[in-house]
N, C-alpha and C positions, 0 to 999 in steps of 0.2 A: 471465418468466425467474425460477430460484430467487436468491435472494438467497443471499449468504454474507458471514461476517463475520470477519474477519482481526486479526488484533494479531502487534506486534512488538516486539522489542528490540533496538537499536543495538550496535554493539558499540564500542570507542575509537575506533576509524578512523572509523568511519560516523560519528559524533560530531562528529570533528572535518570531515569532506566538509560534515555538516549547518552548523554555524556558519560552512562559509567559504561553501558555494552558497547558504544560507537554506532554509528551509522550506516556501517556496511551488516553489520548485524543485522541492523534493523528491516535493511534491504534485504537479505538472505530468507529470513521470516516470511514477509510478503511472498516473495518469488516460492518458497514451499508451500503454502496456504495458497496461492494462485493454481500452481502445478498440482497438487491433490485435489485443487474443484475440475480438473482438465482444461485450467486455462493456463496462458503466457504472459507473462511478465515483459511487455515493450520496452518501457521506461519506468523508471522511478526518480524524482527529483525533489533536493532540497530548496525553498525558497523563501526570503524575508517576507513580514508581511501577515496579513491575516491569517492566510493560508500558510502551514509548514511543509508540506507535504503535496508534490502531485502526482499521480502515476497512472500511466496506459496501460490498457488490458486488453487479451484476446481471450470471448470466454463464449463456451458454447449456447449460453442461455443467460437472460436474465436475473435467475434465482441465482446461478453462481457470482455471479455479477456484485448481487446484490448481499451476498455472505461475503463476503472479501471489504466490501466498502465497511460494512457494519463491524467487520475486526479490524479494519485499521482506524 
């Protein structure tokens, strides 16, 4: 499967959901919405900076690809 690799940024809200659910949350989320498009969850990482958010994918196609980037 093509790998693809995503980044994001939080906005205030998402901010603040993050510190009250945690970050392992957050990552749990992803990795179920990755696994029901039948893709896999490589990585997920936190990072200062523009970017909060980066994470590897393995996904069968582009369109799942591309729903998964659009929900995070």
């Amino acid at each position: 499967m093509p790998k693809y690799l995503a980044h994001a940024s939080y906005t205030v809200e998402g901010l603040k959901g993050l510190l009250k659910d945690g970050g392992i949350k957050r990552r749990e989320v992803v990795e179920q919405l990755t696994k029901g498009l039948g893709g896999t969850l490589e990585a997920f990482y936190y990072a200062f900076g523009d970017d909060d958010v980066f994470a590897i994918f393995d996904f069968p196609d582009n369109v799942s690809a591309m729903a998964v980037s659009m929900a995070i």
